[in-house]
N, C-alpha and C positions, 0 to 999 in steps of 0.2 A: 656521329660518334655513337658505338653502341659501346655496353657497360658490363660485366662481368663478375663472377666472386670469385676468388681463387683460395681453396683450401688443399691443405697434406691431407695424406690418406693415411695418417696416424695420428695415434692420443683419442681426443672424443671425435672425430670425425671417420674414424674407422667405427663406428655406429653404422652399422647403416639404417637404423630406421632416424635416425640422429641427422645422417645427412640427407635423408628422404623429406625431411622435415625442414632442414635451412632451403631446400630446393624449390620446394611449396610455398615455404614464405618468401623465400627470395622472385621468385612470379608473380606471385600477388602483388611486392613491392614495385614491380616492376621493372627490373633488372631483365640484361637480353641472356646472361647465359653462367652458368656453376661448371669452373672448371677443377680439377681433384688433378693433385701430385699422383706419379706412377714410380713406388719405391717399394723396396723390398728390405730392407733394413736401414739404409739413408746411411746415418752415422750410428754403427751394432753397437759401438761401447754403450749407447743410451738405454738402449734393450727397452724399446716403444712397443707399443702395441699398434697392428698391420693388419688393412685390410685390401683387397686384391679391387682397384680402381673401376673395373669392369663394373663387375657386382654390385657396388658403391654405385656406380650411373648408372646400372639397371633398377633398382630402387628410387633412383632420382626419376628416371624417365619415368617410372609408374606412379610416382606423385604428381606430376604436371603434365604441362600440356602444349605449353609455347616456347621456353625458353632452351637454349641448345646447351648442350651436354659434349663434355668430352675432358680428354684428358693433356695437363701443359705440364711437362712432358714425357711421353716415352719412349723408352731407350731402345730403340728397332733394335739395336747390335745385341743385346740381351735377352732379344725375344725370336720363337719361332715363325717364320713371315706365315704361315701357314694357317696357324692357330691366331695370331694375331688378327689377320684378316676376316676370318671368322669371329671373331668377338666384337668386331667394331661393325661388321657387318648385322650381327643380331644386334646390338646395340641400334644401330640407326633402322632396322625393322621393327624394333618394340616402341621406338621414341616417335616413329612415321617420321625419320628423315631430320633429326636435330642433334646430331652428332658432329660435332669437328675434332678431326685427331690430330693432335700435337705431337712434336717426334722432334729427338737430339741422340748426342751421344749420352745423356746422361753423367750423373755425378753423385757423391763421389765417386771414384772409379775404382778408386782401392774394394774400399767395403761394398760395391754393388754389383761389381765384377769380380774382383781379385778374392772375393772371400767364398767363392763358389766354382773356381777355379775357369771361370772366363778370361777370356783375353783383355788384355790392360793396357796395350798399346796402342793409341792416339788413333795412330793411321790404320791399324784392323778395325778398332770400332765405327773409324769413318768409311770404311768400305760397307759395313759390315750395315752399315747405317743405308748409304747409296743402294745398296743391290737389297736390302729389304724393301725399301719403298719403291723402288721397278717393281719386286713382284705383289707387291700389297698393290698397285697400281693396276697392273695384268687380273689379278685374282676377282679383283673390285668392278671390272671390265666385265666380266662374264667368261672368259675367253679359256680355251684349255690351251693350259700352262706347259711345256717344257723348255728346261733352264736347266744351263751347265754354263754356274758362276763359280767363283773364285770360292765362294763358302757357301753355298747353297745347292742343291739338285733336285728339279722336277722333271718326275716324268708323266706326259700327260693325265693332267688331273685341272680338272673344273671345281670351281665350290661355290654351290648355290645354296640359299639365292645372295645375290647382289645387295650391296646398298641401297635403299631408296633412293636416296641421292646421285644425280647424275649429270659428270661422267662418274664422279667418284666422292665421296667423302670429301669436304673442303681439309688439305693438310696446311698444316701449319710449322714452321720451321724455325725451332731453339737454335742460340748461338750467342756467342759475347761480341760485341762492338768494342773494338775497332776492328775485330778481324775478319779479313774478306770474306774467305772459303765459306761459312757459313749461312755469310749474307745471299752469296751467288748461287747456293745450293737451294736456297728461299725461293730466291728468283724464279727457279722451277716448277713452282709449285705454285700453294694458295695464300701461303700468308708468312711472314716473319714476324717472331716471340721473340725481342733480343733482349739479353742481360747487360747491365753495361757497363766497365770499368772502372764508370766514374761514380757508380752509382747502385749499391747493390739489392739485390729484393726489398720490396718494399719499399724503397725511394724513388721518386720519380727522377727520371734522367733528365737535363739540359737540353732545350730545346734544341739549340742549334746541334747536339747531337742528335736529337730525334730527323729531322732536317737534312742535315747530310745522310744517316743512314739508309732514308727515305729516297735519297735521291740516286745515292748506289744502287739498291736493291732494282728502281725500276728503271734504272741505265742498261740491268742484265734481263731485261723480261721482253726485247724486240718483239719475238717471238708466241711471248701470252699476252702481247699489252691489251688486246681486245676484252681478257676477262678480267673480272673481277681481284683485289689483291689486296688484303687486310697487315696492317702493321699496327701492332699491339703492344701498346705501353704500359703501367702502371705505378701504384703506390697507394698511398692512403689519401684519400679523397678529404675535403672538409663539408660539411653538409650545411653549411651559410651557401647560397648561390652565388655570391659577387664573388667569394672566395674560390670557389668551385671554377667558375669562371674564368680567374684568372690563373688558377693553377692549369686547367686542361683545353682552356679554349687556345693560347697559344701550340699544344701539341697538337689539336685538331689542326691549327692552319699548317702545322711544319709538313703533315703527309699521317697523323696518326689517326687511326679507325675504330680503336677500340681502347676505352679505356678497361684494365684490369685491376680490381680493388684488391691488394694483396698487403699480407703485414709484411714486417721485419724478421728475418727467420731468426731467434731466438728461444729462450726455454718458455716462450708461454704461446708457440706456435704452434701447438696443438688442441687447444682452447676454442671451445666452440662457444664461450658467451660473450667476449666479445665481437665475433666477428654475428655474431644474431643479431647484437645492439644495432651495428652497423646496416647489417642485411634489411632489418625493420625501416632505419629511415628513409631506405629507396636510396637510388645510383643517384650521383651529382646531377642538379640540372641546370643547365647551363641559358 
């Protein structure tokens, strides 16, 4: 079980010498990795203060030195695959290779989409989702690109250099449990981030759902079962070890790999002193 911290990229975490700074200590505590929301207004009635996630982990990566960086989640269907692929790629050459990108549809959809005149319908953003990460996939490869997708066209074009990491940046794949389609689209890839019905940000979900999710996911991976496959859970940890223990050592045996330390999204989820409190006393140990 590896450990994580998960902050928004607003309020005092849109700092970026701020989150250069919980990244540094979060290293030293010994935590494996600082992962940053990818929003653009989240919920605008609040009218927060926004900083652009990238930038945010270019400042982290230049504080440290071990722990891996990236962002849970962003919304491919609202971003250009092109530019994208380039930021995650200078990202994991500035980091030397400690980048993982997380990728969904994103939420909310009204205000993340609809208030910038994107597409707001379910099944566009899932496409929109699928054919970005083919070509984020392609781009990450090396390989010169031409593509005539359904919302996308390349025509031959290369963009170097590549990721360090290879074949590609470990992905990581957002979705709610119980529902399939996003479990299956995980499967494709490197890792599943699910949210779960029963259980929202910040709370840790029920084993036996961690268990089953665990067990669908790698029912659809025939195909990748040879490598490597992260399923990443979270909530708020307690920092007694018996305690620790028995909240996350049963998600370890269910199929979990990563514990992520995240709050309750609410009005003080922006707040970077308690989540330092936290950062200072080191990831649970078990």
């Amino acid at each position: 079980m590896r450990y994580s911290i998960n902050v928004p990229n607003f309020g005092d975490f849109a700092d970026a010498r701020a989150l250069a700074s919980l990244a540094a200590t979060a290293e030293q505590a010994g935590w494996d990795a600082l992962f940053v929301w990818d929003h653009v207004v989240h919920v605008k009635s609040r009218r927060q203060t926004f900083a652009d996630p990238w930038l945010l982990l270019t400042a982290a990566a230049l504080a440290t030195s071990r722990i891996r960086l990236g962002t849970l989640v962003t919304p491919v269907g609202r971003r250009r695959p092109h530019q994208l692929a380039r930021q995650v790629s200078t990202l994991d050459q500035i980091s030397a290779g400690r980048t993982i990108f997380g990728a969904g549809l994103g939420a909310p959809v009204e205000d993340e989409y609809g208030s910038f005149g994107e597409p707001t319908d379910p099944v566009v953003i899932a496409e929109l989702l699928d054919e970005g990460l083919e070509l984020l996939d392609r781009y990450w490869a090396g390989e010169t690109v031409t593509h005539q997708g359904r919302h996308h066209q390349v025509h031959e074009v290369s963009l170097l250099p590549t990721p360090v990491q290879r074949p590609r940046v470990p992905v990581w794949i957002a979705g709610y449990w119980p529902n399939r389609r996003p479990m299956r689209r995980a499967a494709r890839w490197d890792g599943v981030v699910p949210l779960f019905a029963s259980a929202g940000h910040g709370w840790t979900p029920p084993v036996e759902e961690v268990r089953e999710l665990a067990g669908y996911v790698h029912s659809h991976r025939a195909e990748q079962s040879d490598r490597p496959f992260d399923v990443v859970v979270g909530g708020i940890s307690p920092t007694d070890p018996a305690q620790a223990r028995d909240l996350i050592g049963p998600l370890a045996e269910a199929g979990a790999t990563w514990w992520d330390e995240r709050r309750p999204i609410d009005e003080h989820i922006g707040e970077l002193a308690p989540v330092l409190r936290r950062v200072e006393q080191g990831p649970p140990k078990l």
